[in-house]
ZADO-1210 file (C-alpha; in nm, 4 decimals, padded with zeros to 6 digits):
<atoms>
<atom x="04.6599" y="01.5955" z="01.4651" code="UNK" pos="1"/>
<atom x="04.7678" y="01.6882" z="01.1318" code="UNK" pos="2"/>
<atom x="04.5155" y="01.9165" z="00.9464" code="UNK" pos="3"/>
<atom x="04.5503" y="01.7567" z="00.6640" code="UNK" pos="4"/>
<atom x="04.4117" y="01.4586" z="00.8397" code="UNK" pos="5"/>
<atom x="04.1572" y="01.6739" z="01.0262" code="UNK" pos="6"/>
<atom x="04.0223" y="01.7763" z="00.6419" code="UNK" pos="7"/>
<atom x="03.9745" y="01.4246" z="00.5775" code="UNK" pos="8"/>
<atom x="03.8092" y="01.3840" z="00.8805" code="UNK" pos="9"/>
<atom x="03.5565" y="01.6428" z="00.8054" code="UNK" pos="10"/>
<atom x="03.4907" y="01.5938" z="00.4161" code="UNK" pos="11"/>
<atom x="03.4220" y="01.1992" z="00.5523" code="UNK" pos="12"/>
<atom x="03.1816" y="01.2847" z="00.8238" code="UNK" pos="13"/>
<atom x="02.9971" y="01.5325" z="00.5442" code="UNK" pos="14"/>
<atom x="02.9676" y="01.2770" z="00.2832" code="UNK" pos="15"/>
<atom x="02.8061" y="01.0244" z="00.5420" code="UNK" pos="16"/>
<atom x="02.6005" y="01.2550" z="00.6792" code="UNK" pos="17"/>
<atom x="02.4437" y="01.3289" z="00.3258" code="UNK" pos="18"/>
<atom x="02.2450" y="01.0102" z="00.3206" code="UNK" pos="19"/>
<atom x="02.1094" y="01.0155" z="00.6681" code="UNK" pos="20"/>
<atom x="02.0130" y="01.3712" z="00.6120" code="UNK" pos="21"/>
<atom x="01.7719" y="01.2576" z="00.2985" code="UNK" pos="22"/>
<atom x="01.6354" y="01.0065" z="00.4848" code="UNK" pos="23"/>
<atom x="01.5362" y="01.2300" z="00.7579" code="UNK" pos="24"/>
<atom x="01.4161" y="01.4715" z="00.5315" code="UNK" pos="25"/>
<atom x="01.2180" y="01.1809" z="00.3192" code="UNK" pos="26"/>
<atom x="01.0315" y="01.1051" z="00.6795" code="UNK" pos="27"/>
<atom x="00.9402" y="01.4629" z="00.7672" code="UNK" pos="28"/>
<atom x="00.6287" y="01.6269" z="00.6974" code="UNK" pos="29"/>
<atom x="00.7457" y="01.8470" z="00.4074" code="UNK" pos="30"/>
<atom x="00.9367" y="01.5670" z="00.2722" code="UNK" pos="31"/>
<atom x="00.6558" y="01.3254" z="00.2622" code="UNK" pos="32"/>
<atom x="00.4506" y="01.5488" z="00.0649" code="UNK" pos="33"/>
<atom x="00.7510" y="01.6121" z="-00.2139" code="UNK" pos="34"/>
<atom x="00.5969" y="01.4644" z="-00.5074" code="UNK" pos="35"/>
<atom x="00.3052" y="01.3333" z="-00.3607" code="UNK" pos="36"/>
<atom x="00.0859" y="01.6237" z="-00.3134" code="UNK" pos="37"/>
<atom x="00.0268" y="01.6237" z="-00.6738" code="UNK" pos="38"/>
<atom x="-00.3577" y="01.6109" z="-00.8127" code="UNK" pos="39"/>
<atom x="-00.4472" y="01.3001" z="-00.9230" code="UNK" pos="40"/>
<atom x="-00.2220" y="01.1134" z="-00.6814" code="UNK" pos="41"/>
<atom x="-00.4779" y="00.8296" z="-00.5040" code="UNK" pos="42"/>
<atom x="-00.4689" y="00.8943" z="-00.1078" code="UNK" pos="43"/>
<atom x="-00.5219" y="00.6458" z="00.1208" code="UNK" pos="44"/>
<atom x="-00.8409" y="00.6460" z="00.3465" code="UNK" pos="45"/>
<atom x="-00.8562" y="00.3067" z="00.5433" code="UNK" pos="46"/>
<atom x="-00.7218" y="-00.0456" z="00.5657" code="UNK" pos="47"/>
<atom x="-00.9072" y="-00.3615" z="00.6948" code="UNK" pos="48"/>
<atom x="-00.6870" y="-00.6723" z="00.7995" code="UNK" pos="49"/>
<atom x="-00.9114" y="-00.9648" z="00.7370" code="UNK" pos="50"/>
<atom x="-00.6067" y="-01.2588" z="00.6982" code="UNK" pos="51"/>
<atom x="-00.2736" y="-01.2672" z="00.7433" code="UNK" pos="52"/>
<atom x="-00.2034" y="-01.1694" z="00.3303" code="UNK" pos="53"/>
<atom x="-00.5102" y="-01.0433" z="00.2568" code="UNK" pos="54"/>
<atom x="-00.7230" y="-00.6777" z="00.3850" code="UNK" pos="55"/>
<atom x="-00.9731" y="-00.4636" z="00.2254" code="UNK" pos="56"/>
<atom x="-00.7910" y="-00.0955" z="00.1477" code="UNK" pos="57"/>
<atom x="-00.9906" y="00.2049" z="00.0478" code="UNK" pos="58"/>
<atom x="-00.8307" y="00.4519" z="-00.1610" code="UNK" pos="59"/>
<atom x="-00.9838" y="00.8302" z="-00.3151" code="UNK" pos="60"/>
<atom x="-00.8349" y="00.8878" z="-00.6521" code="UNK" pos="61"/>
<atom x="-00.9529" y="01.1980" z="-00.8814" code="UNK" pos="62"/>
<atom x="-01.0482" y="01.5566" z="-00.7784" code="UNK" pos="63"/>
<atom x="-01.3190" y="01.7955" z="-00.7000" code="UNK" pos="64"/>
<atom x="-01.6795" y="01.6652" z="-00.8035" code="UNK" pos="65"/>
<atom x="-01.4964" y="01.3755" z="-00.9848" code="UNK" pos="66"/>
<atom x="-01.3689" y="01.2039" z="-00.6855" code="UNK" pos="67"/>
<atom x="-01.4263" y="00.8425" z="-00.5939" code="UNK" pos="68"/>
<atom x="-01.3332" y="00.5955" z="-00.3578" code="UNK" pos="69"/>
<atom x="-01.2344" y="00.2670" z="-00.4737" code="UNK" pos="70"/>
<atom x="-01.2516" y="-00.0269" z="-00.2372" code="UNK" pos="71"/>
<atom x="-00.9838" y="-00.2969" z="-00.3101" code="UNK" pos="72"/>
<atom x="-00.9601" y="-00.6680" z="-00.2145" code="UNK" pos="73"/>
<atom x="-00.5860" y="-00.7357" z="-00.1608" code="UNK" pos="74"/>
<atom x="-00.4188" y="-01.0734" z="-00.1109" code="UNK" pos="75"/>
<atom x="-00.0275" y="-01.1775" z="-00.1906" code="UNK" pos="76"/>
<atom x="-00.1384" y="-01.2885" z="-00.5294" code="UNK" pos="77"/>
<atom x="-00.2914" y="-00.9595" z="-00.7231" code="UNK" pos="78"/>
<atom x="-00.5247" y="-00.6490" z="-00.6359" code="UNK" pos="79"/>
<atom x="-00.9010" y="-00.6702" z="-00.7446" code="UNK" pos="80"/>
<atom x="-01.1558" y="-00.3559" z="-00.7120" code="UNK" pos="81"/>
<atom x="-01.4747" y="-00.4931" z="-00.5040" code="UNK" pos="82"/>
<atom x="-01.6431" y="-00.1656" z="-00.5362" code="UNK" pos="83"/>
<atom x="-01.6680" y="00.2274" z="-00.6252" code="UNK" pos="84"/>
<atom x="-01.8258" y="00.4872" z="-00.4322" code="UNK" pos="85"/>
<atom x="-01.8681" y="00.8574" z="-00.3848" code="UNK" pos="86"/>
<atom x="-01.6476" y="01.0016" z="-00.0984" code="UNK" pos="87"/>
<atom x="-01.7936" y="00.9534" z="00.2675" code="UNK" pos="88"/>
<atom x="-01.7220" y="01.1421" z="00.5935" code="UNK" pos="89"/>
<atom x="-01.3928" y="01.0250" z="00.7512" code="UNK" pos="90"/>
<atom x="-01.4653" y="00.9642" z="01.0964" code="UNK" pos="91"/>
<atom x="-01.2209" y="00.6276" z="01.1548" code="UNK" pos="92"/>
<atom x="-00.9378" y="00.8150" z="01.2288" code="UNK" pos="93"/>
<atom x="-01.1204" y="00.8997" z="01.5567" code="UNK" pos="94"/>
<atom x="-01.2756" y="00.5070" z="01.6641" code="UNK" pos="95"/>
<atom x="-01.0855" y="00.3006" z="01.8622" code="UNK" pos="96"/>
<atom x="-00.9537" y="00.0265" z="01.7259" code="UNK" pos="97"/>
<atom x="-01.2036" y="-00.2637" z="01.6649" code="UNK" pos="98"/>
<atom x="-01.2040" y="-00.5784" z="01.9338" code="UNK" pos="99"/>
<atom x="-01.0166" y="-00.8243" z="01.6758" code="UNK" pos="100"/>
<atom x="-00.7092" y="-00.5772" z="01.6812" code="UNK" pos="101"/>
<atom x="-00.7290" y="-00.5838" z="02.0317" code="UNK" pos="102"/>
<atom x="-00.7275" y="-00.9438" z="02.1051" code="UNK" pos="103"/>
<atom x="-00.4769" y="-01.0193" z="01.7975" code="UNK" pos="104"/>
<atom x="-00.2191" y="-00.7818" z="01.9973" code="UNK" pos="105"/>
<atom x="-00.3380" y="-00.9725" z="02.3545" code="UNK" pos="106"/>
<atom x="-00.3157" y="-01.2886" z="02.1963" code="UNK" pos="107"/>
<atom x="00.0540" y="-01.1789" z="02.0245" code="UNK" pos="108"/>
<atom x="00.1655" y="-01.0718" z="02.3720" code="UNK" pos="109"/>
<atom x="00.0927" y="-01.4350" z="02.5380" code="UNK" pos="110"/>
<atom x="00.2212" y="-01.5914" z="02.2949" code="UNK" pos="111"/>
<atom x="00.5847" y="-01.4149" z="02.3331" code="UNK" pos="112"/>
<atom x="00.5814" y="-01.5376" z="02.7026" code="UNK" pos="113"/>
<atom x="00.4827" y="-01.3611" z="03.0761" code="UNK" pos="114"/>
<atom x="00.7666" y="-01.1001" z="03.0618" code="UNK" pos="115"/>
<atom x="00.6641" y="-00.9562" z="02.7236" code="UNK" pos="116"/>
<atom x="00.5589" y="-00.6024" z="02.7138" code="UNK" pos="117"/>
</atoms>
């Protein structure tokens, strides 16, 4: 090969590597806290499916003693607050999930047919 061509090569395979490089980085742990770890910055806490467009998401936003959760009603057509409440013990991370989540990915595995995984 011709090193001019070989330089080519190279600078090409740098410049597309650039992209998939901030992507990775975007996904990692530090990444995912660039310019989110600010105060202030609401943090999610838990999401209930109820219907196919529509769940109940609780979210903390402010800090220290002024911290509240805020849970919201969201559907495809808008956002609505249902309720505010001081910050409670998160211990959901640790239940199973409930029975309806269950069945829904039972039910989602019949209907793709008998070889399904």
């Amino acid at each position: 090969m011709q090193p001019e061509f070989t330089a080519l090569l190279w600078f090409g395979a740098i410049v597309a590597l650039i992209p998939v490089a901030l992507w990775l980085l975007r996904r990692s742990p530090i990444g995912g806290r660039l310019g989110q770890g600010r105060a202030g910055t609401p943090r999610h806490v838990a999401t209930l499916p109820l219907a196919p467009h529509s769940r109940l998401v609780t979210v903390e936003v402010g800090q220290g003693d002024e911290r509240l959760w805020l849970v919201l009603g969201v559907t495809a057509h808008g956002i609505r607050t249902l309720h505010t409440m001081v910050p409670q013990v998160e211990e959901a991370a640790s239940l199973p999930p409930p029975p309806a989540a269950a069945f829904a990915q039972l039910l989602g595995r019949m209907r793709k047919g008998p070889d399904a995984h």
